[in-house]
C-alpha positions, -999 to 999 in steps of 0.1 A, spaced: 0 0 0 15 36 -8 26 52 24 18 87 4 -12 90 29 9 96 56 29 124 44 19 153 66 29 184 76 16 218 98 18 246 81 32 279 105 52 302 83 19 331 88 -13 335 91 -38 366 65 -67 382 79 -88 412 67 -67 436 76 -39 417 56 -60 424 25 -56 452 0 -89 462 -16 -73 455 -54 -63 419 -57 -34 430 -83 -15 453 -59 -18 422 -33 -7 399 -57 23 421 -66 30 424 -33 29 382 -28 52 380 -57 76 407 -51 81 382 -15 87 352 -34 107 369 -53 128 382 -28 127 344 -8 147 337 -38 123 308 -49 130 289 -83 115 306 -112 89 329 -87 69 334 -120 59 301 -129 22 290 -129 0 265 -140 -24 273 -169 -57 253 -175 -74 254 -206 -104 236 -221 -112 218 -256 -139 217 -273 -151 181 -258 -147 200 -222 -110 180 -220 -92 206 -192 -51 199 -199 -30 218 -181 9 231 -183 33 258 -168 42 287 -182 60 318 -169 45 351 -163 61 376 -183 43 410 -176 18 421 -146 -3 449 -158 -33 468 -138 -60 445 -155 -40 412 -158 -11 384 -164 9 383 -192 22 354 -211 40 347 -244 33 312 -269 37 300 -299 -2 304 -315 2 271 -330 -1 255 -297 -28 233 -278 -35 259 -249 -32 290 -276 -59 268 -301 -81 258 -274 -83 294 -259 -91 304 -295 -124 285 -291 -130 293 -257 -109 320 -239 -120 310 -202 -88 303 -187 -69 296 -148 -35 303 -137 -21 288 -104 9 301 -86 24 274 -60 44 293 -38 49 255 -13 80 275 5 59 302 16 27 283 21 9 304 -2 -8 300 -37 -25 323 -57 -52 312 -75 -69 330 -108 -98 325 -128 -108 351 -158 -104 352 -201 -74 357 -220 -71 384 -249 -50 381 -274 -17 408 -277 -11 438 -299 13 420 -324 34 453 -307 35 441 -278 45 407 -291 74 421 -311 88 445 -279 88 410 -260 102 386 -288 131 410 -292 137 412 -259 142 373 -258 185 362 -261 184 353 -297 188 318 -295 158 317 -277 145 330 -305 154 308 -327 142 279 -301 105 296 -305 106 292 -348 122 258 -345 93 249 -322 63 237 -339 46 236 -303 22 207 -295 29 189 -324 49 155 -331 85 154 -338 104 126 -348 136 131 -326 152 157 -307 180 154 -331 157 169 -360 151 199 -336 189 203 -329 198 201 -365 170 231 -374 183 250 -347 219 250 -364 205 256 -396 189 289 -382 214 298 -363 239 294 -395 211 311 -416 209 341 -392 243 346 -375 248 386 -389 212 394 -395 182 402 -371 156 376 -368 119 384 -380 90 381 -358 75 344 -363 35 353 -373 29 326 -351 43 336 -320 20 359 -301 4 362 -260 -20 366 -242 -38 392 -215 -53 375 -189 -78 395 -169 -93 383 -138 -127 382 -126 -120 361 -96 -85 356 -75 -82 334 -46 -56 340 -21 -44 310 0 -20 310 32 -12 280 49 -22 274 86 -22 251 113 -45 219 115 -54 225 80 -72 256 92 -59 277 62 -65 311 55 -87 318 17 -98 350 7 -119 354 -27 -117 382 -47 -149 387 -75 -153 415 -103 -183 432 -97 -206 448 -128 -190 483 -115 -153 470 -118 -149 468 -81 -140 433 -60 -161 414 -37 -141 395 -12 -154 369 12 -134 345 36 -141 307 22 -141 276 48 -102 260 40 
């Protein structure tokens, strides 16, 4: 029998009450990350995104946050994909941020807008230029024979662009996601955790309520 049952733990790093709260979710959230951030935790920015298909099939996969803006979370993929095709057809989306060393996760639910091909372009060319090439050698989501096929592209590219800038992909592109509700969990002792849901109201401004952990 798996002893996986067993594997316990109290949670004790902090506690979040009212008071803790600030009335817009994305200046606490900026203030969550900016601490993980500073706690020096590996990649601070990842999160899980969960998309749907058009059967209802959720899939998930982790991406990195590349922007924070007012109204939402950036992130950057190849259009081509499964989780840039499936938001296509239905733009509901959910990002999770597992903080586990801080006993905190943040979680979102809200739609995703496609970028300004602007925006896209200030953030490919931002990218080290080999990651650049990485993101046209990429057919994303789709079969490959061998690893070796992607290696010997990537030479080719790199051969076929080693004194000249490298043109924005018209299949590379990202996505806004704004948030109509964010959940904010601490961990706490007994499994007495500490949730806090934040919902978009019709006027813009956020509901929040204390949830049972």
């Amino acid at each position: 029998m798996s002893k996986f049952n067993q594997y316990r733990r109290e949670y004790t790093l902090g506690s979040l009450e009212e008071g803790d709260l600030n009335p817009d979710p994305m200046a606490l959230f900026k203030e969550w990350l900016d601490v993980a951030v500073a706690a020096e935790i590996p990649d601070p920015n990842a999160m899980t995104i969960a998309t749907v298909n058009a059967k209802g099939q959720p899939s998930q996969r982790i991406v990195l946050l590349k922007d924070l803006h007012a109204d939402g979370f950036v992130f950057y993929t190849n259009l081509g994909s499964r989780k840039a095709q499936e938001l296509a057809h239905n733009p509901h989306i959910s990002l999770h941020f597992p903080w586990h060393m801080l006993e905190r996760q943040v979680r979102v639910c809200g739609t995703a807008q496609p970028l300004s091909r602007s925006a896209v372009a200030k953030y490919f060319f931002s990218r080290p230029k080999d990651s650049q090439l990485g993101a046209i050698v990429s057919k994303q989501s789709q079969p490959v024979s061998s690893r070796q096929m992607l290696l010997t592209q990537f030479a080719q590219l790199q051969q076929k662009y080693a004194n000249g800038e490298i043109p924005l992909p018209d299949f590379w592109g990202g996505f806004l996601v704004k948030p109509e509700q964010i959940e904010f969990w601490q961990g706490g002792e007994h499994r007495l955790h500490d949730r806090f849901e934040y919902t978009k109201q019709a006027d813009t401004t956020w509901h929040i309520q204390r949830l049972n952990p």
